[in-house]
C-alpha positions in Angstrom: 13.0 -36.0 74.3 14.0 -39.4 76.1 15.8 -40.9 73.5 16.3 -43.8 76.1 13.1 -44.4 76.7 11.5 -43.7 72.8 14.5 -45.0 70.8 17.1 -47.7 72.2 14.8 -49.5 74.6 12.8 -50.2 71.1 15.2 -50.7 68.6 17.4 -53.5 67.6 21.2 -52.9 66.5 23.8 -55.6 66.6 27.1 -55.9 65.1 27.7 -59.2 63.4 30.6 -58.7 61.3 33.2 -56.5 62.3 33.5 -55.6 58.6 30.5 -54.7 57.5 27.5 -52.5 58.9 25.5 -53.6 62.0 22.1 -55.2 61.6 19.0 -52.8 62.5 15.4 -53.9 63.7 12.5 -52.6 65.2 13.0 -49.0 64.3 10.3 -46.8 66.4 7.7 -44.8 65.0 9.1 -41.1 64.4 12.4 -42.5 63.9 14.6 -43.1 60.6 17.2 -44.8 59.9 19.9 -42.3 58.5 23.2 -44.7 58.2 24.9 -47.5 59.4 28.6 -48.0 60.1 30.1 -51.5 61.3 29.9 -50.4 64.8 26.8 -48.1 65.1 23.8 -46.9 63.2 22.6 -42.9 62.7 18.6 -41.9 63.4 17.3 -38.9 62.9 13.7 -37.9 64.5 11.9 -34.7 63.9 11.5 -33.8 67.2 15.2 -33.0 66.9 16.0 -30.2 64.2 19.5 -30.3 63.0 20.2 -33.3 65.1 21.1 -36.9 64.7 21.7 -39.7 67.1 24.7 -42.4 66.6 23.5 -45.3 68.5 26.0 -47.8 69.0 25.3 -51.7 68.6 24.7 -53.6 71.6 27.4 -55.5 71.2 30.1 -52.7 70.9 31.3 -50.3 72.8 32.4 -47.1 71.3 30.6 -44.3 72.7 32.5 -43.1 75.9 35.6 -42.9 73.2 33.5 -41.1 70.7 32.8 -38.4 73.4 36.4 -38.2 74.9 36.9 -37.2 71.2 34.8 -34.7 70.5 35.5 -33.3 74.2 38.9 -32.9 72.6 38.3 -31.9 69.1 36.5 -28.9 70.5 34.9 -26.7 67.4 36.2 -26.9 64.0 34.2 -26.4 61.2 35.7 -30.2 59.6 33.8 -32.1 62.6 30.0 -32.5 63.7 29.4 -30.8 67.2 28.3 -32.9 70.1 25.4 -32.0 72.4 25.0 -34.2 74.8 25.8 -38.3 75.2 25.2 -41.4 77.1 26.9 -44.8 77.3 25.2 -46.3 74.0 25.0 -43.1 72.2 26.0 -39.0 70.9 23.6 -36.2 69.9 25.7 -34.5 67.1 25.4 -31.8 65.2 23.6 -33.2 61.2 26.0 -32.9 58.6 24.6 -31.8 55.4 25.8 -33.3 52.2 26.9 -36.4 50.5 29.5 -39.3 50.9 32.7 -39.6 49.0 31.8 -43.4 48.0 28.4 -41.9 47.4 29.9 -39.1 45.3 31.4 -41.6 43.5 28.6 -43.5 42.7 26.5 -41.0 41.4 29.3 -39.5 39.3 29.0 -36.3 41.4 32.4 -34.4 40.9 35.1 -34.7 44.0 36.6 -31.0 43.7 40.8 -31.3 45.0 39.9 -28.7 47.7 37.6 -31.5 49.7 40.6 -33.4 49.7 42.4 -30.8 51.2 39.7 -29.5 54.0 40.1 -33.5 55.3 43.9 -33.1 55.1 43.5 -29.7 57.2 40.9 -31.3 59.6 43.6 -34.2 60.3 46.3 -31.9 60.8 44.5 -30.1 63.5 43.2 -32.8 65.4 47.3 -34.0 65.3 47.8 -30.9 67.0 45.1 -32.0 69.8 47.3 -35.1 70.5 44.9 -37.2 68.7 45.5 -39.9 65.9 43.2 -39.5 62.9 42.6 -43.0 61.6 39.7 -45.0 59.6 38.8 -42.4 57.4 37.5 -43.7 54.3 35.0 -42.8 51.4 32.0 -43.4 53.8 33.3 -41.3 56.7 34.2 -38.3 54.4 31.3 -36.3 53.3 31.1 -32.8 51.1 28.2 -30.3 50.6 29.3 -27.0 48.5 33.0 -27.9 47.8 34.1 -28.6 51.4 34.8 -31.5 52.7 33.9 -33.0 56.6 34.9 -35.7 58.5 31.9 -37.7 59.9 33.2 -40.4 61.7 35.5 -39.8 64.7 34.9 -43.0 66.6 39.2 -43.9 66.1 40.7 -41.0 67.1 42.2 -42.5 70.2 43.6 -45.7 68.7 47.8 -45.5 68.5 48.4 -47.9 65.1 49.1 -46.2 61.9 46.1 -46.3 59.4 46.2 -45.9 55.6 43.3 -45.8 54.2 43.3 -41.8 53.7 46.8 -42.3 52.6 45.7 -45.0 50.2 42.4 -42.9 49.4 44.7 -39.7 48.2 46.7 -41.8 45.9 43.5 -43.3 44.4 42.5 -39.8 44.0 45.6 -38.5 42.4 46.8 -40.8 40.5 43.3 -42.3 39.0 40.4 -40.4 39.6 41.7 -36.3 38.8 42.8 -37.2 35.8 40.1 -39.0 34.7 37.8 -36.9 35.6 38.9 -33.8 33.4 37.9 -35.7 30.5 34.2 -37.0 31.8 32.3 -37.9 34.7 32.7 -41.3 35.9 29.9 -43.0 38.0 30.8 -46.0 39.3 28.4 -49.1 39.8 27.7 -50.1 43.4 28.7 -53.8 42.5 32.2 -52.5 41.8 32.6 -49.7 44.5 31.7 -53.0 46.9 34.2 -55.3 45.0 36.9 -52.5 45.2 35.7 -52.3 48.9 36.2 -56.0 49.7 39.3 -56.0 48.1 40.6 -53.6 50.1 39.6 -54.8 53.0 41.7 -58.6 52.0 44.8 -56.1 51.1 44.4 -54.7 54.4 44.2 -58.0 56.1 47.1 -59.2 54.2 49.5 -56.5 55.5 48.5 -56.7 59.1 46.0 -53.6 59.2 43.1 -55.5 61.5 45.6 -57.3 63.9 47.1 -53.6 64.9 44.0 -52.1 64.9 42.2 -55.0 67.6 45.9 -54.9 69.4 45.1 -51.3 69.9 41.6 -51.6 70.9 43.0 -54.6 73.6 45.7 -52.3 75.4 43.5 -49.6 75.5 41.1 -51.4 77.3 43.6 -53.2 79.4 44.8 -49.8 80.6 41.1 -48.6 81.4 41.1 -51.9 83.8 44.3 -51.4 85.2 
């Protein structure tokens, strides 16, 4: 399949806030839209079993780090498996299952051993000399008890991230104990609040200021 050809010469995706998830048009017939993040979007096609393509906006750039990453991360069963790339996008390996935040909406149950599969998953990729960083309720999923990490896209940024951090205490301190006495499905109004939020917390203490420092000198050193 020429995913050139029958997918990103056809479809629109643009990044227009940072913050939030890109903007898609003009999907192609045979294609659907799986996911967005704020930097890229996910297709799937049946003409690719077991597959899913993470386009990147036109906008951004993304990919070449993406695949320096999963070059790296090598097989673990924590990460998607890449198959092949280009300079707008990766064929990985589909990842079955559902989203923490989605998990959370749905009152699906978050079992303590997902939380630990992601902690194990950052560990090794530590051990790979990489830096584990934006990982999040929508970049976690879990299918069966497990727990995956979906979005890899950071892994080569150097400032200290805490939103797993942040996530875990959330977890431990709120959501366990909670949730031995009932289920607790939480409104997408409020999972979005909580998200924004977040997000001016974040802001407040610096987070987005290290985070596009760290995006600057790495690109200054690919020049240099």
């Amino acid at each position: 399949m020429n995913i050139d050809a029958e997918l990103t010469a056809k479809v629109s995706v643009k990044s227009v806030d940072p913050l939030e998830p890109v903007h898609v048009k003009n999907i192609p017939q045979g294609w659907k839209l799986l996911g967005r993040g704020n930097y890229a979007a996910v297709f799937v096609n049946e003409g690719l079993p077991g597959k899913i393509v993470k386009l990147y906006a036109e906008n951004r750039e993304g990919a070449d780090k993406e695949r320096q990453v999963y070059q790296i991360l090598g097989d673990h069963p924590a990460y998607s498996v890449m198959f092949s790339y280009s300079d707008r996008y990766l064929i990985l390996k589909k990842l079955e299952g559902i989203t923490l935040y989605d998990a959370l909406r749905k009152g699906v149950y978050i079992p303590e051993k997902v939380i630990k599969d992601v902690d194990d998953a950052i560990a090794y990729a530590r051990e790979k000399g990489l830096n584990p960083t934006d990982i999040h309720g929508k970049n976690v999923m879990m299918k069966d008890g497990r727990g995956y990490i979906v979005d890899v896209s950071d892994f080569l940024e150097v400032f200290d991230c805490p939103r797993w951090k942040d996530f875990k205490k959330a977890y431990y301190r709120i959501y366990l104990p909670l949730s031995r006495f009932r289920k607790w499905k939480i409104p997408r109004w409020m999972l979005e609040r909580i998200r924004k939020g977040y997000q001016k917390y974040l802001k407040i203490n610096g987070y987005y200021k290290r985070k596009k420092k760290s995006k600057e000198t790495k690109r200054l050193a690919k020049k240099s």
